[in-house]
C-alpha positions in Angstrom: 19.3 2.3 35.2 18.6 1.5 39.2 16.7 -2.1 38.0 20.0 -3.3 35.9 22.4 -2.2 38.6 20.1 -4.2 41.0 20.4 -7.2 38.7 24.5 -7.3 38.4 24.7 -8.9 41.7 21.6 -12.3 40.5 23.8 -12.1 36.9 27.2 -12.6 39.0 25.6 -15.3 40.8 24.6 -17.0 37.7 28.0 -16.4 36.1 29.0 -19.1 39.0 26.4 -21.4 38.4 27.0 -21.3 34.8 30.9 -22.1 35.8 29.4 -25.2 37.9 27.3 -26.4 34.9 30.5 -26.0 32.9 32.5 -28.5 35.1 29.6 -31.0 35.0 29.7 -31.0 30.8 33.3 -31.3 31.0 33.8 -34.2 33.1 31.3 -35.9 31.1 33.5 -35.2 28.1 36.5 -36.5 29.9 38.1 -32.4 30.2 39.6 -32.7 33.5 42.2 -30.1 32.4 39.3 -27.1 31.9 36.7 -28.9 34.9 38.8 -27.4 37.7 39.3 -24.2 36.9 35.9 -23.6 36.2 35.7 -24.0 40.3 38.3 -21.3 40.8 36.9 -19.1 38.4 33.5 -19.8 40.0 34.8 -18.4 43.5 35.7 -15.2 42.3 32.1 -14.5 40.7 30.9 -15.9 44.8 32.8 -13.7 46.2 31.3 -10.7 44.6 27.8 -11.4 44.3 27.3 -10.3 48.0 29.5 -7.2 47.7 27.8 -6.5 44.5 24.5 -6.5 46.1 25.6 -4.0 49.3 27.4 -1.8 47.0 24.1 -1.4 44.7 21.9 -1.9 47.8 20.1 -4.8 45.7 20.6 -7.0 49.1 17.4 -9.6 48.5 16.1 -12.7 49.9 15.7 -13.5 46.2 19.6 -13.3 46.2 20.4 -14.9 49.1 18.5 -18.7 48.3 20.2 -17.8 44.6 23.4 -17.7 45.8 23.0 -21.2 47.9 21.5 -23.0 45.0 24.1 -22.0 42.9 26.6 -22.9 45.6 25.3 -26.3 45.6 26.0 -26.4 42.5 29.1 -25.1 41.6 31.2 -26.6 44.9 28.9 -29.4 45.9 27.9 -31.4 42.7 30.6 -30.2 40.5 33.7 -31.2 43.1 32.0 -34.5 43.5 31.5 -34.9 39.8 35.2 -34.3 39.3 35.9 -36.9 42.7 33.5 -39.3 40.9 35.2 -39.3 37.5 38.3 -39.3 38.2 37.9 -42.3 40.9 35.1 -44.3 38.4 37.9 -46.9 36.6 39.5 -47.5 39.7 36.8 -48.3 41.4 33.1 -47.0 40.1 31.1 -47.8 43.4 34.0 -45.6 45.7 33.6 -43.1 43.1 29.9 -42.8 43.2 29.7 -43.4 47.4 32.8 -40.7 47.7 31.2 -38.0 45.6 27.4 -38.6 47.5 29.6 -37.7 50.7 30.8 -35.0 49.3 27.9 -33.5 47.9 25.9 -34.3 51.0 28.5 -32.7 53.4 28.0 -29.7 50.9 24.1 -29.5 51.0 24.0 -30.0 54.9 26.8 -26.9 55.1 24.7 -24.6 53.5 21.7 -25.5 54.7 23.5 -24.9 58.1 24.7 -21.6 57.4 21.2 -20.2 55.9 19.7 -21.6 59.1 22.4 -19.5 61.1 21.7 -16.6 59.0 18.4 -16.6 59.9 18.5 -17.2 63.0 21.2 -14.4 63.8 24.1 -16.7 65.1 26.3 -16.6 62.5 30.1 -14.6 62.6 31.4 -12.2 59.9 34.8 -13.3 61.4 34.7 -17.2 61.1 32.7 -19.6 59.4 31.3 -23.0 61.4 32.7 -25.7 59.6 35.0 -25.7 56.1 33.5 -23.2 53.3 32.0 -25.3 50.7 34.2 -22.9 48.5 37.5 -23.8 50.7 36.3 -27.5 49.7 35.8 -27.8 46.1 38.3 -25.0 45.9 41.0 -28.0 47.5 39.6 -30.9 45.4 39.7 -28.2 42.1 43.1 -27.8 43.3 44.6 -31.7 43.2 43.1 -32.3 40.3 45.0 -28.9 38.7 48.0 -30.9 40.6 46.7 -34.0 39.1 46.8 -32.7 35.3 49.9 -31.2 35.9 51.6 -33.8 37.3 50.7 -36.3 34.5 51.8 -34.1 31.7 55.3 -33.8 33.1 55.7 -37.5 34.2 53.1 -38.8 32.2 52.3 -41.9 34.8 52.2 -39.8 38.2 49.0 -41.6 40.4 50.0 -40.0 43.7 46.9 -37.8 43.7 44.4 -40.5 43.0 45.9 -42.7 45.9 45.6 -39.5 48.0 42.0 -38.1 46.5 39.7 -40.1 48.2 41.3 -39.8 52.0 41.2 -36.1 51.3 37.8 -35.6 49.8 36.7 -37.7 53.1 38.7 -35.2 55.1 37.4 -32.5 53.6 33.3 -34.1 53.6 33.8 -34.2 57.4 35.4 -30.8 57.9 32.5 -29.1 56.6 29.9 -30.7 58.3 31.8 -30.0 61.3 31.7 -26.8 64.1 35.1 -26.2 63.5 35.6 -22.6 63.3 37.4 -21.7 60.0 38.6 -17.7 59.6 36.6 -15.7 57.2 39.3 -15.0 54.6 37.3 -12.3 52.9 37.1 -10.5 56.2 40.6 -10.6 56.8 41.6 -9.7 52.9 39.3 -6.7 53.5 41.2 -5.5 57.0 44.1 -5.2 55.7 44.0 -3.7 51.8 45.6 -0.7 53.3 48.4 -2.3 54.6 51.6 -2.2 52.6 52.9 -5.7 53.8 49.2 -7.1 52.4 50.6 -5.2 49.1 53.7 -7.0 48.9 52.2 -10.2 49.5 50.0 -10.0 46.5 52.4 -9.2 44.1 54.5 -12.1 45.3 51.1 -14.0 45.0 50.6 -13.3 41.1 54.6 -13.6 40.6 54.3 -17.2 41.5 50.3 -17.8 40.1 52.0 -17.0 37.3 55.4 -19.0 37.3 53.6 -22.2 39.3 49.4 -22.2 37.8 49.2 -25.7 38.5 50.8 -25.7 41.9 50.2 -23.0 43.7 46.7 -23.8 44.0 46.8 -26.6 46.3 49.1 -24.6 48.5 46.9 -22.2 49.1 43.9 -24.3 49.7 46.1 -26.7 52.0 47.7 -23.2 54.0 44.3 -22.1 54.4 42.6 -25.7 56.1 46.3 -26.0 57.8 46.5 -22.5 59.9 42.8 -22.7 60.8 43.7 -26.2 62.8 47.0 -24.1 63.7 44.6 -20.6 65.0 42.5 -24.0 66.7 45.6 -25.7 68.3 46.6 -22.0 69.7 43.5 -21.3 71.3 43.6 -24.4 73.0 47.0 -23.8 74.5 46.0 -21.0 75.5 42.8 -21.8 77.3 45.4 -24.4 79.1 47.5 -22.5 80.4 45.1 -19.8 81.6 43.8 -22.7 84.2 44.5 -22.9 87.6 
């Protein structure tokens, strides 16, 4: 019984790369209405794997380059799969040279962070540079938006003229030493708090009254207050001096 316990956390990790595989076969077959929420799925089957593996003490180095790969995956190739299809009849070659940035910005991230692991200089509190999950998690998101939009108006472009300035945006962000707040961490300080209680039923009221919109919000409000938390400290610094 102690071996399968001490496999849940490498299955839960798979369960995410299986979700990146999935967006991969359906932008191929033209789904761009399942693709993307494949890549939210995906994120809550990353954000477990870890916990999974303290709670059952099944922490590995096995685990740890697992999870990577199957980051990669799930929120480097598949995000620039969907940033690639979506952009390939405008224009093929900004497709293709968009989603390599992507994808690239992705790798180097996570290569970064593993090499920070190791070397001890990471934070529990902040990450260096955009998540990779924060990133396909936004690009997952305007293409939700994207969907949605085109099924009620049934000729809205907006997010395809925006799509590649963000996906640029969001390449460099990650490959950046901008410190971004670790949201698990901050989910996880306040659970006890009643006002944290309140906020998630509001959450789920409006996941469920706005699927397709509330996404990008969240997403956007995350990458928003962490260059607010930036512009504050900075302020602050200034007026501290002499």
């Amino acid at each position: 019984m102690k071996d399968i316990t001490k496999k849940i956390p490498l299955l839960c990790s798979l369960a995410n790369l299986g979700c990146g595989f999935g967006v991969a076969m359906c932008v191929v077959n033209g789904r761009y209405d399942l693709a993307p929420w494949l890549i939210i799925i995906a994120m809550l089957f990353d954000a477990y794997d870890g916990r999974l593996a303290r709670y059952f003490n099944a922490t590995s180095r096995l685990g740890c380059e697992l999870d990577s790969l199957c980051d990669v995956t799930t929120f480097g190739i598949a995000p620039a799969m969907l940033v690639g299809g979506l952009l390939q009849h405008r224009s093929p070659m900004l497709g293709w040279l968009l989603g390599f940035l992507f994808v690239s910005a992705a790798v180097y991230r996570l290569a970064r962070f593993n090499a920070m692991v190791e070397e001890g200089t990471d934070s529990k509190q902040y990450f260096t540079g955009l998540p990779t999950t924060g990133a396909g998690g936004m690009v997952a998101a305007l293409v939700i938006l994207h969907e949605y939009l085109i099924y009620r108006s049934h000729s809205s472009n907006i997010i395809l003229e925006i799509l590649p300035i963000v996906s640029v945006i969001l390449s460099v962000l990650m490959v950046t030493r901008v410190k971004f707040p670790n949201s698990m961490v901050a989910v996880a300080d306040k659970l006890s708090s009643p006002i944290y209680a309140f906020l998630v039923v509001i959450g789920t009221i409006l996941f469920a009254l706005f699927p397709q919109i509330l996404p990008t919000l969240l997403f956007g409000g995350y990458i928003i207050v962490a260059f607010l938390g930036i512009l504050k400290e900075k302020l602050a610094l200034k007026a501290h001096k002499p």
